[in-house]
C-alpha positions in Angstrom: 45.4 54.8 58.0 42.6 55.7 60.3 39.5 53.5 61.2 37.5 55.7 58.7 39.7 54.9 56.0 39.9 50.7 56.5 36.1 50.5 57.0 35.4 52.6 53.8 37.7 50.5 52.0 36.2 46.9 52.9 32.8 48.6 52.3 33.6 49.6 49.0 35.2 46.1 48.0 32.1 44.1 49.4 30.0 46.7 46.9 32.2 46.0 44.3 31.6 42.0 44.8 28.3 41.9 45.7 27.4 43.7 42.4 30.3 41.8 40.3 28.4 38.6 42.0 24.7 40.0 40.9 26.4 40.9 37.4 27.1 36.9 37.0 24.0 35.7 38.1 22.1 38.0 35.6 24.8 36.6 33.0 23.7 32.9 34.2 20.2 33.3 34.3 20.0 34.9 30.8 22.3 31.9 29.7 20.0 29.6 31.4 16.9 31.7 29.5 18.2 31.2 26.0 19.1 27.6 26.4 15.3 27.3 28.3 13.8 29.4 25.3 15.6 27.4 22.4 14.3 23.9 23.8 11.1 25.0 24.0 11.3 26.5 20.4 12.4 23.3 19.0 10.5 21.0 21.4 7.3 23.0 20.0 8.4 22.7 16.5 8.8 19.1 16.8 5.3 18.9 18.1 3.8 21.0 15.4 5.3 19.0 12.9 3.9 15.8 14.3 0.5 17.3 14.7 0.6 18.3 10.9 1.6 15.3 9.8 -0.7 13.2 12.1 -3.4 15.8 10.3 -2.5 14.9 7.0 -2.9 11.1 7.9 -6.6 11.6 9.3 -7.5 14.1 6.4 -6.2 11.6 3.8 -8.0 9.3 5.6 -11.2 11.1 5.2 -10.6 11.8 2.2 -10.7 8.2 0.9 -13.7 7.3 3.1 -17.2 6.3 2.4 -19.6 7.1 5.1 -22.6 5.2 4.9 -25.1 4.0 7.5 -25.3 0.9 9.4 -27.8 -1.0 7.1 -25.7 0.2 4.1 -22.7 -1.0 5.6 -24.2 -4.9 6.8 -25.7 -5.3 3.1 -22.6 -4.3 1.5 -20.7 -6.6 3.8 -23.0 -9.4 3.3 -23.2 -9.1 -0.4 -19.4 -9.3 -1.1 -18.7 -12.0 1.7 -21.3 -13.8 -0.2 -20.3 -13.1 -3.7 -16.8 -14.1 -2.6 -17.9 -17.4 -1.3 -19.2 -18.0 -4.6 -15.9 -17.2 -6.2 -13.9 -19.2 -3.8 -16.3 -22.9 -4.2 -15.6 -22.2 -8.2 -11.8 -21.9 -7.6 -12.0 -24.6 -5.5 -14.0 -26.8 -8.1 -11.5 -25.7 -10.7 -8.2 -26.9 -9.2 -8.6 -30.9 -9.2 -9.3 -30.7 -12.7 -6.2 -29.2 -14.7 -3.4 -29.4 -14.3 -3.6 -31.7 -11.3 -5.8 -34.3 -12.8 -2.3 -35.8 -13.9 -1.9 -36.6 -10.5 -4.0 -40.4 -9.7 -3.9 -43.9 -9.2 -1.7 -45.1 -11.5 -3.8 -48.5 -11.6 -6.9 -46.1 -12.8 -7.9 -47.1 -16.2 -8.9 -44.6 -18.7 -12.7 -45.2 -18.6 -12.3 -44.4 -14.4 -10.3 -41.1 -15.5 -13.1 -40.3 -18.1 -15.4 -40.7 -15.4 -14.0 -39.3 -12.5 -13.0 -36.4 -14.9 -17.0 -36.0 -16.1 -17.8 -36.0 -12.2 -15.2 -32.8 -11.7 -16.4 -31.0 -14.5 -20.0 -31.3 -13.1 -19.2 -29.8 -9.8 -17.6 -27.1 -11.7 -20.3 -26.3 -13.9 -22.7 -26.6 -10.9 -20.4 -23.9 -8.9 -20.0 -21.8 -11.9 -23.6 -21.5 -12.4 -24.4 -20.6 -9.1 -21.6 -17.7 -9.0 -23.0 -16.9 -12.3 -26.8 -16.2 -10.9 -25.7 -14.6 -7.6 -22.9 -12.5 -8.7 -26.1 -10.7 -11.1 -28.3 -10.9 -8.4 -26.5 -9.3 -6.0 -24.4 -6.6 -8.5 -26.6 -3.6 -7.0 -24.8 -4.1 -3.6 -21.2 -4.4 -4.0 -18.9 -2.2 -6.1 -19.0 -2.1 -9.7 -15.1 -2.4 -9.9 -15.9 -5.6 -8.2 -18.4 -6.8 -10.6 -15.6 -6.4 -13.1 -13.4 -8.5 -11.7 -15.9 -11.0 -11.3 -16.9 -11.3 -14.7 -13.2 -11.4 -15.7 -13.2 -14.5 -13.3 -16.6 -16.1 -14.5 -14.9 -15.7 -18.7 -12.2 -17.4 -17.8 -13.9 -20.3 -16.0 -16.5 -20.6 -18.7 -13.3 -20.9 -21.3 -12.3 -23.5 -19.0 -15.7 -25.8 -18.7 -15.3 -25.3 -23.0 -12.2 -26.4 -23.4 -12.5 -29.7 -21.2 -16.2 -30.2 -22.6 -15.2 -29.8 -26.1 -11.6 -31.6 -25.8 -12.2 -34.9 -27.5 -9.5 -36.7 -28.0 -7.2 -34.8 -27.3 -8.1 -34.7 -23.5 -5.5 -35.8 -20.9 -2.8 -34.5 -23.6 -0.2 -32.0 -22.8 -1.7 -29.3 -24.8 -5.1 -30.2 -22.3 -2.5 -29.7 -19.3 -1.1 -26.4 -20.7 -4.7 -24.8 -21.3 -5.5 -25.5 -18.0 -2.3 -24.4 -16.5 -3.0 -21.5 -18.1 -6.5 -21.0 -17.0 -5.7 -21.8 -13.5 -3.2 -19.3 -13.4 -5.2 -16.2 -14.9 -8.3 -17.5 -13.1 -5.7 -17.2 -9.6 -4.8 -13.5 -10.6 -7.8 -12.1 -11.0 -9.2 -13.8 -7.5 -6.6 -12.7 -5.7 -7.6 -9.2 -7.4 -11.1 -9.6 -6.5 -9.9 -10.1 -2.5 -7.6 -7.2 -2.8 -10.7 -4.8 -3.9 -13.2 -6.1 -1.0 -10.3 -5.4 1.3 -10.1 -1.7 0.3 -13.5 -1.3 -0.1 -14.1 -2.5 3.9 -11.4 -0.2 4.9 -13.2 2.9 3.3 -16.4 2.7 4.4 -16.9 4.5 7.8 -20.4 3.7 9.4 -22.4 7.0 10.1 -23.6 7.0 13.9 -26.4 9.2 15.6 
């Protein structure tokens, strides 16, 4: 074999490689292209699924919102923190009474527990009233779903002040201890109710800037 020959030979093999090497890489790199491609395709949907549903959050968000200015917003604010203060001294004024009255000094004669009795109805009557006056005067500046709530509230405290104003002698009875049970308990319901609506109310309202 002459010199020709070998040299053509090793030529021809290094051509063969070099292009069975280039054929590889080209396998590789489209390989590498559709693995590159596929994480980007699901990386992006991934993303657009979180940017929908973060967009469906804010627009049901918006939805739900009451925009309003700043003065709208502090008078609103004010009238059902006040309103609620009101609510809350009645409550308050309420408890001792029925059916924790039951709970005194057992050395207290009845004339003390008639007395200390007509002294706890007073401050509820007081308390009442004053809910009573403020929850009308300020009605134009709170919701009217709130007002509702109140006036469930102020019936049931007024059935309350009746029933231990009108109780005779049956007062300090276990039917007196029931009613009151029972009047503590709705009156509690429709409080907590009453808190639950100024809470959503104060998370709709978006104040208006500019």
């Amino acid at each position: 074999m002459d010199i020709n020959t070998v040299v053509g030979s090793v030529i021809g093999s290094v051509i063969v490689s070099s292009g069975t090497v280039a054929g590889i890489a080209r396998f590789m790199r489209d390989r590498w292209m559709e693995r590159v491609k596929a994480q980007y395709g699901t990386d992006l949907e991934s993303f657009k699924s979180s940017l929908t549903s973060e967009q469906n959050r804010l627009q049901a968000r918006i939805d739900r919102s009451v925009f309003v200015s700043r003065a709208q917003f502090d008078t609103e604010f004010n009238a059902m923190k006040d309103i609620f203060r009101f609510l809350t001294e009645t409550r308050l004024s309420m408890e001792p009474i029925r059916p924790m009255f039951g709970y005194s000094n057992a050395k207290e004669t009845d004339e003390d527990k008639f007395k200390r009795l007509s002294s706890q109805v007073a401050d509820l009557v007081e308390h009442f009233n004053e809910l009573s006056s403020q929850m009308e005067a300020l009605s134009p500046f709170y919701p009217r779903e709130l007002y509702e709530k109140l006036v469930e509230c102020r019936v049931i405290a007024a059935r309350d002040i009746l029933q231990l104003r009108t109780a005779g002698e049956s007062t300090f009875s276990p039917m007196w201890y029931v009613e009151g049970s029972t009047n503590q308990e709705e009156f509690q319901g429709a409080y907590h109710n009453a808190a639950a609506i100024i809470r959503d109310r104060l998370d709709r309202l978006s104040v208006v800037t500019g």
